[in-house]
C-alpha positions as CSV (number, residue, x, y, z in Angstrom):
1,X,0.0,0.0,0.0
2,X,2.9,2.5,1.4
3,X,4.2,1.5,-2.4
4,X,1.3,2.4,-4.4
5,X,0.6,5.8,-2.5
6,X,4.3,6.8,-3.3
7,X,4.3,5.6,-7.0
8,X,1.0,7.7,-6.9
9,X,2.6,10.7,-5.6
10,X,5.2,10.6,-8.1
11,X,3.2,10.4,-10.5
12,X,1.3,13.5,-9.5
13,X,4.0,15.5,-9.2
14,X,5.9,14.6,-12.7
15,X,2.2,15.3,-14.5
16,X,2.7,18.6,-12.4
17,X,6.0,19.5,-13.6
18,X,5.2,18.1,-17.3
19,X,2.1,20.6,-17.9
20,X,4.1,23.4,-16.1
21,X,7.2,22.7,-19.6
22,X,4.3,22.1,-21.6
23,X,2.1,25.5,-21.1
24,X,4.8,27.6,-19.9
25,X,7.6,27.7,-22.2
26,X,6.3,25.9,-25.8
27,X,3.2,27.6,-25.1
28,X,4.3,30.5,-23.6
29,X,1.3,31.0,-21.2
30,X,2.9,31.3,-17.9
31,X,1.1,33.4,-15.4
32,X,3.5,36.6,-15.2
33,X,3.0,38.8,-12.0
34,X,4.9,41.4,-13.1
35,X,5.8,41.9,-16.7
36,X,8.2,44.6,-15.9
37,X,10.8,42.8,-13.9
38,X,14.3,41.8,-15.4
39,X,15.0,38.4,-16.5
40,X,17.7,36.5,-15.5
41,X,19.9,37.9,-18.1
42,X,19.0,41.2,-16.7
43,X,16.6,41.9,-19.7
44,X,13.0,43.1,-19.0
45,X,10.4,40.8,-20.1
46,X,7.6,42.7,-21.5
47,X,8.1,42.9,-25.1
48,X,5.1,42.4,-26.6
49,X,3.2,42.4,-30.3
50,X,0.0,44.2,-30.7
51,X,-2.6,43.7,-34.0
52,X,-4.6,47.0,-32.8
53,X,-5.8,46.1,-29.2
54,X,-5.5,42.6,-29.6
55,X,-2.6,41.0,-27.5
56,X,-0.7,38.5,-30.2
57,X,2.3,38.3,-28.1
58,X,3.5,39.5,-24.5
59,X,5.7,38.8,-21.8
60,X,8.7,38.7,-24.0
61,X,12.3,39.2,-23.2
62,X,13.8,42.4,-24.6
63,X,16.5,42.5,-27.3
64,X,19.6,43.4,-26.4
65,X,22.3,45.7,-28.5
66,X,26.1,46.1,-27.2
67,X,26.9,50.0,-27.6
68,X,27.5,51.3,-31.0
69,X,26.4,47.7,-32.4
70,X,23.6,47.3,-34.5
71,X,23.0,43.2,-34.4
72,X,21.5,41.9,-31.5
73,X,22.6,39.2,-28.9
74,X,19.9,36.8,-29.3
75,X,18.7,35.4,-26.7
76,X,15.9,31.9,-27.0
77,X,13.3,34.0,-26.2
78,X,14.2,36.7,-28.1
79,X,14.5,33.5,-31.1
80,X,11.1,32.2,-30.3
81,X,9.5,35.8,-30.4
82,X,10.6,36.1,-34.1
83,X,8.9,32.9,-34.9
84,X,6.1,34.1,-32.9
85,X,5.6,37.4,-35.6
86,X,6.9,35.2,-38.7
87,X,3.9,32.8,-37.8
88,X,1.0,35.2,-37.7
89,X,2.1,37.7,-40.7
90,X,2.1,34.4,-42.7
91,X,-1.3,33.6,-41.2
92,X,-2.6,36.9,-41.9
93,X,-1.1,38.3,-45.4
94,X,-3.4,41.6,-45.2
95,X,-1.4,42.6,-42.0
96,X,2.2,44.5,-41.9
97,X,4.8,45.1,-39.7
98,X,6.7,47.9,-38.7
99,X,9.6,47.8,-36.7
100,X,11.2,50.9,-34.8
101,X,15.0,50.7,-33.7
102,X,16.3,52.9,-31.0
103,X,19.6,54.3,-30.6
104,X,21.4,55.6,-27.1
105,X,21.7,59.2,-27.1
106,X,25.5,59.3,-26.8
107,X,25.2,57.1,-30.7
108,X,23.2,59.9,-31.8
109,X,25.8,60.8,-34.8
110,X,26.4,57.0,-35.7
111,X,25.9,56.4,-38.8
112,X,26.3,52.0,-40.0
113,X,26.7,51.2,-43.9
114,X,23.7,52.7,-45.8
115,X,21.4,53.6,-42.6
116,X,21.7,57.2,-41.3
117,X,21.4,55.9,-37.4
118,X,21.6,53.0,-35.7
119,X,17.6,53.1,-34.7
120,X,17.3,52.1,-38.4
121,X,20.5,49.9,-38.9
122,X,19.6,47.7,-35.5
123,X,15.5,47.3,-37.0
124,X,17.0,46.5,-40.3
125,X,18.6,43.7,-38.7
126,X,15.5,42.1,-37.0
127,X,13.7,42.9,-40.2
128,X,16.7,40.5,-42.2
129,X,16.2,37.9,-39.8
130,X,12.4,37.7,-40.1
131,X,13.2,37.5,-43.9
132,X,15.1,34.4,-42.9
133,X,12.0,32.8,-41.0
134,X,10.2,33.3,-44.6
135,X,8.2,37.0,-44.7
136,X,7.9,39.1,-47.6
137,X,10.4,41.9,-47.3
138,X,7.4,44.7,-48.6
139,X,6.0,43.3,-45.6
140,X,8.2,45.0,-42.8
141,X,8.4,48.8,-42.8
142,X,11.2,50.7,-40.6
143,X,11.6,53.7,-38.0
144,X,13.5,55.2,-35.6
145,X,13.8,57.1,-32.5
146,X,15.9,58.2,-30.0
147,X,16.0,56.2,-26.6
148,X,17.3,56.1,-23.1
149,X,21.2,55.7,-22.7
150,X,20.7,52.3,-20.5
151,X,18.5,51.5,-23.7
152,X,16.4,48.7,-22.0
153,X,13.9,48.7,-24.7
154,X,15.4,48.9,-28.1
155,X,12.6,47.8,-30.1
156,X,9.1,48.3,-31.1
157,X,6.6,45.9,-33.0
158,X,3.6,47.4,-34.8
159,X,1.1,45.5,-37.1
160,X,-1.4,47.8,-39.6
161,X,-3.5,46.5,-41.9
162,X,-3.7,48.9,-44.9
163,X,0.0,49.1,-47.0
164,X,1.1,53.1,-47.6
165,X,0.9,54.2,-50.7
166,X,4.2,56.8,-51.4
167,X,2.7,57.3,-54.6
168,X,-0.4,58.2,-53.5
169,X,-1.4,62.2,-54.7
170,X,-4.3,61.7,-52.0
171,X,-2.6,60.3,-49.0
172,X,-2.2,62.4,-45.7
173,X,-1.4,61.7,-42.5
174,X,1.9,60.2,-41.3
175,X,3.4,57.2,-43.3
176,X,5.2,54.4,-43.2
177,X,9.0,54.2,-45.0
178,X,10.3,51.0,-46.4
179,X,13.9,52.3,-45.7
180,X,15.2,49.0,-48.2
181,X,18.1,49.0,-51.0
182,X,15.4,49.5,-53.9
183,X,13.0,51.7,-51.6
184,X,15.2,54.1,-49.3
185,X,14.4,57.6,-47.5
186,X,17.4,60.1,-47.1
187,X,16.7,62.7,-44.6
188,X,19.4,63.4,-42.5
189,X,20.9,66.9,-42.4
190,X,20.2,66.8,-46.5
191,X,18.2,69.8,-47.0
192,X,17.8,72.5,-44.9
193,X,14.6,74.7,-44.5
194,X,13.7,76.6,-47.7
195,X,16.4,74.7,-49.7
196,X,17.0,72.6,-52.1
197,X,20.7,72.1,-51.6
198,X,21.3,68.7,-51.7
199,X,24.5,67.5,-49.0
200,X,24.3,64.3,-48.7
201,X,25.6,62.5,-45.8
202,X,28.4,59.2,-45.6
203,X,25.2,57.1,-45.5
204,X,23.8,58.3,-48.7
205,X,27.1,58.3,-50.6
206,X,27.5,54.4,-49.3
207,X,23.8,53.6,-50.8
208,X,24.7,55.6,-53.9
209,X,28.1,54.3,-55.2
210,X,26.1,50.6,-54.5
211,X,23.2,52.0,-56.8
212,X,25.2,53.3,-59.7
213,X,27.0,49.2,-59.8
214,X,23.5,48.4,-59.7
215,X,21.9,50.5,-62.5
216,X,25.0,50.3,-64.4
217,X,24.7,46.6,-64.6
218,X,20.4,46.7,-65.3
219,X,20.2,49.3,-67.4
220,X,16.6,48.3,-67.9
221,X,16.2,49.2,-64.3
222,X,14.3,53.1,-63.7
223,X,14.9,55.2,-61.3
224,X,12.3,57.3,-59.7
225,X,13.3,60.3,-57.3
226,X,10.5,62.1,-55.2
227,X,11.1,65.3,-53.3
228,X,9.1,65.8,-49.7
229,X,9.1,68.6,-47.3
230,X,7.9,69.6,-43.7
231,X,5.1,71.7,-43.4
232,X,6.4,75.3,-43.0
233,X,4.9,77.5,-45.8
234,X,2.0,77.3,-48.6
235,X,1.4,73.3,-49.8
236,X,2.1,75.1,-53.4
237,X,5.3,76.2,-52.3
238,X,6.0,73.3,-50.3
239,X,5.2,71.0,-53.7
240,X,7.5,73.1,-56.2
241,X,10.1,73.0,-53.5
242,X,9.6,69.1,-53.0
243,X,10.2,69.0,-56.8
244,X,13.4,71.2,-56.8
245,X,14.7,68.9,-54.3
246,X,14.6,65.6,-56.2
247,X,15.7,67.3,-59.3
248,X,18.8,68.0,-57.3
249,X,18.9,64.4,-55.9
250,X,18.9,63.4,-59.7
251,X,21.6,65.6,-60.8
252,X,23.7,64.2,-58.5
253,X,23.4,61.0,-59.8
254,X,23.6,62.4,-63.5
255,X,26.7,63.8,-62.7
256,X,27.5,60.1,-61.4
257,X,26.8,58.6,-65.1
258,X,24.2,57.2,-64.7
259,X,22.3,56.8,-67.6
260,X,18.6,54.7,-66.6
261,X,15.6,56.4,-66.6
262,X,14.6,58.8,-63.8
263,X,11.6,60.6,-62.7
264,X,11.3,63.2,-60.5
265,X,7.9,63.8,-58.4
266,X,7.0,66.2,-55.6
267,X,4.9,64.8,-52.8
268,X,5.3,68.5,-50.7
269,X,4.3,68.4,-47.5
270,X,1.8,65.5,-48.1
271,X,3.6,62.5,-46.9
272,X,5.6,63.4,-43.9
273,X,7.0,60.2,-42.1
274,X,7.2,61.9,-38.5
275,X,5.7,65.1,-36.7
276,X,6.1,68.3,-37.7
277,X,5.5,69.7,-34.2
278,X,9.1,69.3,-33.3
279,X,12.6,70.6,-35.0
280,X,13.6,66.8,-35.9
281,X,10.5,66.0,-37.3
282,X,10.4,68.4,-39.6
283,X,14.2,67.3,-40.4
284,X,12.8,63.7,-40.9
285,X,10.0,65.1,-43.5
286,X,12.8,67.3,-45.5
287,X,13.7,64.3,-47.4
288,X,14.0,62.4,-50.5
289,X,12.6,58.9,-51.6
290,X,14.8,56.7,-54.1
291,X,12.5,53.9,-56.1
292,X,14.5,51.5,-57.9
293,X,12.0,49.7,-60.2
């Protein structure tokens, strides 16, 4: 009898432990008290994905960037949480995702290849590796903001249904940038207010000289150049002023050789990708939009 009771026992607690494995880590439904608290890798755990109000992941564990780096040290959770937003965009191919990077304050003039800060350089990253779990690379969209020096939270996941339009001569409102090789933004410090100067910075020269290999070899290939602006002064101005500013982005590559087709558009004021409200936003909107097609 004292046998049986303690084989019984046993057996109780192993079905305890078992369902505890089962619903806490491959289900990831673990009752969490406070979603705030570090992990044991000193990480906070409450990383989550929202599709509006509807939860689609929580509790996660943060990424995690070394200073001045812009690939992450992954971490299993941070692995499973990928596969976690790979899953449902390929369950639900009307939604999108963006992704915004953050960079530490003292990185703010960091600049990584062909990104213009390391906000953009460390979502490009994530965006690559959900690429590698099998989502359509038109389905990620990229920002980037400024964060807190201990930089706890790097990263934001966003899902929206309807896909922006930069072409669009009807679309207001704040967009969404692509920020890819064949769709990329430039507005760092490029054009001040009122002008249509173009300086580019070591970011854009980096994308460029890899675009004129690229059109030089796909001649086929065209090349469409849309001017944007922030919203200080008339939307007529704003418009011719967009326009000066791509033709300026067009003779710079002209003057590079190369010989495909290019367009030039203005969008003016009508697409701007951040707030006007502030200084930097209305850096962010004095831009200009490359389309390799």
């Amino acid at each position: 009898m004292r046998a049986f009771l303690i084989g019984l026992l046993c057996l109780f607690l192993w079905s305890t432990v078992a369902r505890s494995i089962y619903v806490c880590i491959l289900k990831k439904e673990c009752p969490v008290h406070n979603v705030n608290t570090p992990s044991e890798s000193n990480r906070l755990t409450n990383l989550s994905l929202l599709d509006g109000d509807t939860p689609i992941l929580d509790n996660y564990e943060q990424f995690s960037f070394d200073i001045e780096k812009s690939l992450p040290e992954l971490s299993i959770d941070n692995k499973n949480y990928l596969n976690g937003v790979a899953a449902y965009l390929k369950n639900n191919p009307d939604k999108n995702l963006k992704i915004t990077g953050l960079y530490r304050p003292s990185e703010k003039s960091i600049q990584q290849g062909i990104f213009e800060n390391l906000g953009l350089a460390r979502a490009n990253s994530i965006k690559n590796l959900l690429i590698q779990r099998g989502v359509d690379k038109s389905r990620i969209f990229l920002d980037y903001n400024m964060g807190e020096e201990s930089l706890s939270t790097p990263l934001s996941f966003s899902m929206f249904s309807a896909i922006p339009n930069e072409m669009s001569d009807n679309e207001e409102g704040i967009i969404n940038a692509q920020y890819s090789f064949d769709n990329m933004v430039f507005s760092d410090a490029n054009f001040e207010i009122n002008s249509a100067v173009f300086t580019p910075g070591p970011a854009f020269l980096n994308w460029a000289d890899s675009v004129q290999v690229y059109l030089r070899e796909n001649p086929k290939k065209a090349f469409q150049v849309i001017g944007h602006t922030d919203n200080t002064g008339p939307a007529q101005y704003n418009k011719e002023l967009g326009l000066e500013r791509a033709l300026a982005a067009r003779r710079f590559f002209k003057e590079k050789g190369v010989e495909n087709k290019m367009q030039v558009m203005s969008m003016g004021e009508k697409q701007p990708i951040a707030s006007n409200v502030t200084a930097e936003g209305e850096q962010r909107n004095r831009r200009v939009n490359f389309i390799i097609k």
